[in-house]
C-alpha positions in Angstrom: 1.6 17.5 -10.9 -0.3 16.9 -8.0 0.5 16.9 -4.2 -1.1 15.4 -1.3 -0.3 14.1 2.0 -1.8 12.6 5.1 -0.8 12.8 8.6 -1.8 11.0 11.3 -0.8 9.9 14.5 -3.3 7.8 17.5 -5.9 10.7 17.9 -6.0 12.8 14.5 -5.5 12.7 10.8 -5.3 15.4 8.7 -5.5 14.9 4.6 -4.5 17.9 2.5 -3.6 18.6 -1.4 -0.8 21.7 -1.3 0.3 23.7 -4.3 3.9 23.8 -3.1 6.1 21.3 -2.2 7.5 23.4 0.3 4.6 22.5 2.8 5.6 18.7 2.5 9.1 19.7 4.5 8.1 19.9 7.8 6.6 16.8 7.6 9.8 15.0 8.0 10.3 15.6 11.1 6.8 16.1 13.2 6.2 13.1 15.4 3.5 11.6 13.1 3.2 9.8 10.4 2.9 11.6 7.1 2.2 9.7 3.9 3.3 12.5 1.0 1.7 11.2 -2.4 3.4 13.1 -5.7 0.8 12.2 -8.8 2.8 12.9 -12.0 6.5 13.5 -12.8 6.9 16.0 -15.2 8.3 18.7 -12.9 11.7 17.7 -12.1 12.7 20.8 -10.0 9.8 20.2 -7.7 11.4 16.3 -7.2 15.0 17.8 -6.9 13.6 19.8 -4.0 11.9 17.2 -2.4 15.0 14.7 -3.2 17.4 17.0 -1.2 14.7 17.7 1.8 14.4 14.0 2.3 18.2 13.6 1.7 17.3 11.2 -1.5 20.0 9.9 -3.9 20.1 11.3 -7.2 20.2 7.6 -8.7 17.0 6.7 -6.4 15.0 9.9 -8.3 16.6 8.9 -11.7 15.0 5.3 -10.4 11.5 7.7 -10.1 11.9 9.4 -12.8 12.6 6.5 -15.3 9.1 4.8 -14.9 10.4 1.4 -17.0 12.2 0.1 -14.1 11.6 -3.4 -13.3 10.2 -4.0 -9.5 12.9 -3.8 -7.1 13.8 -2.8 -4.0 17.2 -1.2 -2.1 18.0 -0.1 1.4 19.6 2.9 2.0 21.0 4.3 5.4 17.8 6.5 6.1 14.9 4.8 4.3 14.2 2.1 1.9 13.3 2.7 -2.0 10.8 0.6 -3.5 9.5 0.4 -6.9 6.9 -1.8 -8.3 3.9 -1.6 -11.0 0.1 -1.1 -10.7 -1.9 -3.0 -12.9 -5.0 -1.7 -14.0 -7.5 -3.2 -16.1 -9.1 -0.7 -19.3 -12.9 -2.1 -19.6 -12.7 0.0 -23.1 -9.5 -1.3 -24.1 -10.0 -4.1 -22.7 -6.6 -4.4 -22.2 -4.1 -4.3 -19.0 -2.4 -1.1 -18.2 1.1 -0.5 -16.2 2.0 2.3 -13.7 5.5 2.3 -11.9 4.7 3.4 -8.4 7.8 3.8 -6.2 7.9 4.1 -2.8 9.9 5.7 0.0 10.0 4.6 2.9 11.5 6.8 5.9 11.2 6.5 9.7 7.8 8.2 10.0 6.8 9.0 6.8 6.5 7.7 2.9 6.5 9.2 -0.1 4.9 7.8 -3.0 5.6 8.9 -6.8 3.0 8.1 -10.0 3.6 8.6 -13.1 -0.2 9.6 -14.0 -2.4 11.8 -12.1 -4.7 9.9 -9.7 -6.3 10.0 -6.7 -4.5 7.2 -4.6 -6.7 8.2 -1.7 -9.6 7.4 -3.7 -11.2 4.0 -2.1 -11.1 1.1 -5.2 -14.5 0.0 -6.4 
């Protein structure tokens, strides 16, 4: 699992990769915007943590977790949940590959969750 955010607000942005989740928290309530970005899944204690920082529903990080849910989106009384797929095209495949990203969105903040390890910040070619 990998962990990442940016924050920004009109004069500064800061872009960081932390080793705990921990340093996400205060984050939620700083009067930037933070983006958190969580690349891979497979450490469910780490998205139980963040899940009851951000005051997430257990069925939204089921939603996460499950990463063959059909696109969809639900409000919620302190942020909206999206989920929807990335499509990627494999030149040595050549085929077409699916990734569920879902989204949170929050007053000044989002959190994104991938299932594989990428660099979302990395500009597309």
């Amino acid at each position: 699992m990998r962990i990442s955010y940016i924050n920004y607000d009109e004069q500064n942005i800061q872009e960081k990769r932390v080793s705990k989740i921990e340093e996400c928290f205060p984050l939620k309530v700083t009067p930037t915007v933070s983006w958190i970005n969580i690349d891979g899944l497979h450490e469910v204690e780490i998205l139980e943590k963040l899940g009851k920082q951000f005051e997430l529903h257990p069925l939204m990080l089921e939603d996460i977790l499950n990463t063959d849910q059909r696109p969809k989106h639900e409000d919620f009384d302190k942020h909206i949940f999206i989920v929807l797929k990335m499509l990627s095209f494999d030149q040595e495949a050549q085929s077409v590959e699916s990734e569920q990203i879902s989204l949170v969105l929050g007053e000044n903040y989002v959190i994104s969750f991938q299932e594989r390890i990428g660099d979302v910040f990395e500009p597309i070619r």
